[in-house]
C-alpha positions as semicolon CSV with decimal commas, in nm:
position;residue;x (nm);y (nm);z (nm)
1;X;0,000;0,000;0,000
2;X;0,142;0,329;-0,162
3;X;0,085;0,672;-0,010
4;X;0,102;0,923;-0,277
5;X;0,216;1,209;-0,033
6;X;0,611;1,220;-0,054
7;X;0,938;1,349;0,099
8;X;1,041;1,384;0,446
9;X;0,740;1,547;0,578
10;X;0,557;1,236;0,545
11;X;0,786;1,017;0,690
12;X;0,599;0,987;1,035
13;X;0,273;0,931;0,850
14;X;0,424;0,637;0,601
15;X;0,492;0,464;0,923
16;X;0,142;0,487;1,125
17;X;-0,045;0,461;0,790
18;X;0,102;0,179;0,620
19;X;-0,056;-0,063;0,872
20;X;-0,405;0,082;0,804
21;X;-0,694;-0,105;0,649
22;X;-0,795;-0,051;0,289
23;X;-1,180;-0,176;0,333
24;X;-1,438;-0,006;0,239
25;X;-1,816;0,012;0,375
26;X;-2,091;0,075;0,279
27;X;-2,260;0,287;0,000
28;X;-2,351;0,602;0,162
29;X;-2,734;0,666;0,292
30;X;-2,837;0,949;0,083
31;X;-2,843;0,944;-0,302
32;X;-2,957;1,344;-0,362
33;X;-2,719;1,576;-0,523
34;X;-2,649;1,856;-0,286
35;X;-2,384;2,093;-0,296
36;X;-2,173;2,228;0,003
37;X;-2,186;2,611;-0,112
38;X;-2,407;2,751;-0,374
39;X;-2,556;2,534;-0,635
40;X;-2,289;2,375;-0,924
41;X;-2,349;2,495;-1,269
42;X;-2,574;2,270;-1,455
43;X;-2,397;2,032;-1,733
44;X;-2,567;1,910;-2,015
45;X;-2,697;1,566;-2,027
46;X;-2,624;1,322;-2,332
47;X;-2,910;1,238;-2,520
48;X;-3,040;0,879;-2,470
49;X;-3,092;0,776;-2,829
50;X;-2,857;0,593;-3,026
51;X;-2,609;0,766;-3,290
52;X;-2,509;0,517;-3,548
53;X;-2,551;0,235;-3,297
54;X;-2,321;0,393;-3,015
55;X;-2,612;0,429;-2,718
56;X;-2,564;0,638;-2,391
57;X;-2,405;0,313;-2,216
58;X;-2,170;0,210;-2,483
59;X;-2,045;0,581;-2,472
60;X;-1,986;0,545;-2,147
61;X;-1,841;0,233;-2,149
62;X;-1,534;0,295;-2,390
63;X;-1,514;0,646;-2,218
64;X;-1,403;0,455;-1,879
65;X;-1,181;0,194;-2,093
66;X;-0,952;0,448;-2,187
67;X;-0,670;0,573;-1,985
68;X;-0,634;0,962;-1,966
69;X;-0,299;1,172;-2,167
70;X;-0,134;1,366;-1,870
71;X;0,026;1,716;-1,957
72;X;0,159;1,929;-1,801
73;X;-0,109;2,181;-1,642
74;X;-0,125;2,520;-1,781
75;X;-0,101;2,832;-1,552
76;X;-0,499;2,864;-1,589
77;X;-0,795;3,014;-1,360
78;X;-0,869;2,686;-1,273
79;X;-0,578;2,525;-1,253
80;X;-0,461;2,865;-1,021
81;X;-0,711;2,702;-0,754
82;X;-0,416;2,387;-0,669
83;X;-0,119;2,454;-0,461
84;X;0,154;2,238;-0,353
85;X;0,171;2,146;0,025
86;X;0,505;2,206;0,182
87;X;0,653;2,238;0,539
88;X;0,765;2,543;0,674
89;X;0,778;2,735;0,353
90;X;0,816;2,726;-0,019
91;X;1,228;2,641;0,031
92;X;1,173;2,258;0,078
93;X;0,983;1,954;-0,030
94;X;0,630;1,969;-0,156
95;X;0,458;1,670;-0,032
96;X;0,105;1,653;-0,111
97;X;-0,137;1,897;-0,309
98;X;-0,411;2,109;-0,206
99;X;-0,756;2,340;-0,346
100;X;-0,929;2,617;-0,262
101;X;-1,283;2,531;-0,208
102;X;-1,605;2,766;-0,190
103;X;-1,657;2,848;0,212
104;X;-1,865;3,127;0,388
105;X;-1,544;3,230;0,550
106;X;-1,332;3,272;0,196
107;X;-1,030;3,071;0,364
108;X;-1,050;2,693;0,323
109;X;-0,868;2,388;0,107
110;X;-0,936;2,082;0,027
111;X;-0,698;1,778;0,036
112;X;-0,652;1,444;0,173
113;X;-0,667;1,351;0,479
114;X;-0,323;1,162;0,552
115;X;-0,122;1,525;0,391
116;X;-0,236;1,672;0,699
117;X;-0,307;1,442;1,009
118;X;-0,128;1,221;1,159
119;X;-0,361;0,909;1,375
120;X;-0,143;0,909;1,637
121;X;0,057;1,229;1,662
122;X;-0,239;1,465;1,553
123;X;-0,253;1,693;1,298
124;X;0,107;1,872;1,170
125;X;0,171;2,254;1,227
126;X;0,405;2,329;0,992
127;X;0,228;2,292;0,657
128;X;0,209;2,572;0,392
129;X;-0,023;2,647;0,073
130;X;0,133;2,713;-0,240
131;X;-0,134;2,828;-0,506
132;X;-0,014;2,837;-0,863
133;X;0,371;2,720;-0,773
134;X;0,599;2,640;-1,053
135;X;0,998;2,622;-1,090
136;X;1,039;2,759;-0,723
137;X;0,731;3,080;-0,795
138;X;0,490;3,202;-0,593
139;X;0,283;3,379;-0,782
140;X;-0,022;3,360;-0,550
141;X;0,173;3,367;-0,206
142;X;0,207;3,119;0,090
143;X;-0,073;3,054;0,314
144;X;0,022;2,873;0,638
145;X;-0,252;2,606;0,729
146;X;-0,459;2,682;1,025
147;X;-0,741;2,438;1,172
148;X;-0,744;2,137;1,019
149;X;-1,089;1,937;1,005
150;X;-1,085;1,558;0,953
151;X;-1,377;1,260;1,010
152;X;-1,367;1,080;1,361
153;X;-1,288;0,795;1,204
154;X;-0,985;0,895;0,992
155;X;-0,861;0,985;1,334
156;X;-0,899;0,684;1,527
157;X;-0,870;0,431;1,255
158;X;-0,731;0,598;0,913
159;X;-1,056;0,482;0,754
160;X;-0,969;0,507;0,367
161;X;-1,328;0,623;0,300
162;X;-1,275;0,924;0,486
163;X;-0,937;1,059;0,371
164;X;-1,081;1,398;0,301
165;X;-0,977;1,713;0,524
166;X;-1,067;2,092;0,506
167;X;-0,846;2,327;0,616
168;X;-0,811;2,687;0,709
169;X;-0,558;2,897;0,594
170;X;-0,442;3,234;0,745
171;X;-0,498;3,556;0,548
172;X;-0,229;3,750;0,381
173;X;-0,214;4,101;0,370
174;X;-0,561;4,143;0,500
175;X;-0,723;3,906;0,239
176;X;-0,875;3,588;0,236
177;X;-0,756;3,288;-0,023
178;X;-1,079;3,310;-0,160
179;X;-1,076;3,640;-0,244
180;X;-0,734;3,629;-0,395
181;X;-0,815;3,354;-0,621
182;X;-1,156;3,256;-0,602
183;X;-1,257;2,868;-0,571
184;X;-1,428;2,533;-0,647
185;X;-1,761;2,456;-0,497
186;X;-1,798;2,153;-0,361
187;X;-2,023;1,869;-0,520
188;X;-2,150;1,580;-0,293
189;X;-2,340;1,268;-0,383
190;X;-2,298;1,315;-0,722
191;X;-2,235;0,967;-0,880
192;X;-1,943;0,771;-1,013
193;X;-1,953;0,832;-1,368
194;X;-1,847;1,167;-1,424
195;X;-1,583;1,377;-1,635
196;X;-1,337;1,532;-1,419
197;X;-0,983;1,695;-1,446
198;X;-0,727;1,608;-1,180
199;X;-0,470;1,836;-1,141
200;X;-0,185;1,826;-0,893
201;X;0,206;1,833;-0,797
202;X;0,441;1,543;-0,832
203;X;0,706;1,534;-0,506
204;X;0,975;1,507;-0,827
205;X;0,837;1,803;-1,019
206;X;0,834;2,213;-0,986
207;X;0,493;2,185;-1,190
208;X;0,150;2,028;-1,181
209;X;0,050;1,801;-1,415
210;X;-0,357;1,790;-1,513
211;X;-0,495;1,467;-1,674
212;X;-0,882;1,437;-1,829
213;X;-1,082;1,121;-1,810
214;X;-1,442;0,996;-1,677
215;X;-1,432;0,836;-1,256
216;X;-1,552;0,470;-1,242
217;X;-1,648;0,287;-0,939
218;X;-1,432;0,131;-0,715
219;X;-1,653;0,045;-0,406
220;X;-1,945;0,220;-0,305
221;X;-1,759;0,425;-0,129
222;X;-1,441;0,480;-0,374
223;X;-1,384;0,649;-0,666
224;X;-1,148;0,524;-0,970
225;X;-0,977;0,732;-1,223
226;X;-0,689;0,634;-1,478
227;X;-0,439;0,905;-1,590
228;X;-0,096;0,847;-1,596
229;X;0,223;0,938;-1,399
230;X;0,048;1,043;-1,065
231;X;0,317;0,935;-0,855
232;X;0,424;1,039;-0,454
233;X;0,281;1,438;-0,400
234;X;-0,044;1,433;-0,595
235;X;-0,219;1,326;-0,282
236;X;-0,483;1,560;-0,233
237;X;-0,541;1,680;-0,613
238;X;-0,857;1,764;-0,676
239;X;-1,114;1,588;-0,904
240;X;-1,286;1,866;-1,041
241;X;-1,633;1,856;-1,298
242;X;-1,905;2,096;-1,438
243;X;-1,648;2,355;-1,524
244;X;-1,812;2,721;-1,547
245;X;-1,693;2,929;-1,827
246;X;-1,844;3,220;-1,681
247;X;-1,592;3,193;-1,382
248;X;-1,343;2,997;-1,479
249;X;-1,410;2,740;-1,214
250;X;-1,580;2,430;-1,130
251;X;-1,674;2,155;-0,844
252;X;-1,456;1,895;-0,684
253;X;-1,587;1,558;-0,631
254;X;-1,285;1,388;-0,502
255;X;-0,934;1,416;-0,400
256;X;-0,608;1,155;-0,468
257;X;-0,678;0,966;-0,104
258;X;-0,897;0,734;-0,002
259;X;-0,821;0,353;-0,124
260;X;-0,449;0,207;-0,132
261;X;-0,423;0,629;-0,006
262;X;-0,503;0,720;-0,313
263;X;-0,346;0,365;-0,544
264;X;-0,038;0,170;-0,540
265;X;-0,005;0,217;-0,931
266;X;0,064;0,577;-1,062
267;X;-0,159;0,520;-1,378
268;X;-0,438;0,444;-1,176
269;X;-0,562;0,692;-0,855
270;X;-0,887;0,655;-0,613
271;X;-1,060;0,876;-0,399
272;X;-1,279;0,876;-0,131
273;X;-1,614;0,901;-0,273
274;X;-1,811;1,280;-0,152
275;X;-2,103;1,185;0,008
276;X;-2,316;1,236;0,288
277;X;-2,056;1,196;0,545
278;X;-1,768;1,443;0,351
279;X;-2,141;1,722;0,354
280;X;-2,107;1,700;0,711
281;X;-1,723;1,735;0,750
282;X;-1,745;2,014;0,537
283;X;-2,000;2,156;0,757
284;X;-1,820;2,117;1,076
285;X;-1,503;2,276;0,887
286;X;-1,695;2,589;0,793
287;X;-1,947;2,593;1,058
């Protein structure tokens, strides 16, 4: 079992987390889309007929038989939203990968849960966002992590289907992350088949890579996704659909965590699936 967080800061956590469980449960209660901010822009839907005898399923079907092309990620509105996770400051390794997400208070991220909190030792203290970083740049500062939020049971057990965390970053120069940059909302209960863009920071990189490609299901409580090269770091990237043209920005579904803590095979990444249970941690986090 393969974290994808890297470097030295995650030493302590490779050694509590790689005698965690990798089960799942089960699906989650609720199946109503609901969103954690304001509503998500409505996509289009795909029209059930057949088109020269390629129906709605068999779309689908080749869609999540093919493996995504991974680039590297343009210096975009949306792709402005990641950051790289470091300790201390921008000077040493980036570890994981973080998001701003929509939030009342115009300060929180989005990663996984195992970046940021250790079962045992608690959560770490010395973690920085990097927005936008690229060949030792920071265009869009460095926001020191506040108050972490995690599920109960990612901190008494790691539970894989809760390694999701919301955090709170301090403002800089009087002004929230949010403000700075703006930010995804956040989409729960959703589905599994959906067309997302994953975008995030290799540990042996000084840029993010982005990758296209429709989520499958792993478990009920698991999402699948294959792009290649998502090696140690990307932990934490954010799965992101409905993209807004009017704003530049869309709604995550999912971060690299969850199963495996996020997959044991860099072509192939999970995350914890956004449902009723990731609603309420947001709501704690921004409550």
């Amino acid at each position: 079992m393969t974290m994808r967080g890297t470097g030295a800061a995650a030493g302590a956590l490779l050694l509590v987390l790689a005698a965690a469980g990798c089960t799942t449960a089960a699906r989650p209660g609720s199946t109503t889309a609901t969103l954690g901010s304001a509503p998500a822009t409505a996509s289009g839907t795909a029209a059930s007929g057949s088109n020269h005898g390629w129906t709605k399923q068999r779309f689908r079907g080749a869609a999540a038989g093919r493996t995504g092309v991974t680039r590297t990620a343009k210096p975009t509105v949306l792709n402005g939203l990641v950051g790289a996770v470091f300790t201390r400051n921008a000077d040493g390794d980036h570890f994981c990968t973080a998001s701003v997400v929509d939030s009342a208070g115009l300060n929180l991220v989005v990663t996984a849960a195992h970046c940021v909190w250790d079962p045992k030792l608690g959560q770490r203290s010395d973690l920085v966002f990097v927005p936008g970083y690229r060949d030792g740049e920071t265009p869009s500062g460095v926001w020191p992590l506040l108050a972490v939020t995690v599920d109960d049971a990612w901190k008494s057990g790691a539970d894989p289907d809760m390694d999701v965390a919301f955090a709170v970053v301090q403002a800089q120069s009087g002004l929230q992350v949010q403000q700075v940059l703006g930010a995804n909302k956040l989409g729960v209960n959703l589905g599994y088949d959906l067309s997302v863009r994953v975008t995030g920071y290799p540990g042996s990189s000084e840029v993010p890579i982005t990758c296209s490609n429709r989520t499958t299901e792993q478990s009920p409580t698991q999402l699948r996704i294959d792009c290649p090269d998502y090696t140690g770091g990307t932990s934490g990237s954010p799965w992101v659909t409905d993209f807004d043209p009017s704003t530049r920005t869309g709604t995550v579904v999912g971060v690299i965590g969850g199963y495996q803590e996020g997959g044991d095979d860099p072509n192939t990444s999970y995350s914890s699936y956004f449902g009723d249970r990731v609603q309420a941690l947001y709501d704690r986090a921004t409550g």
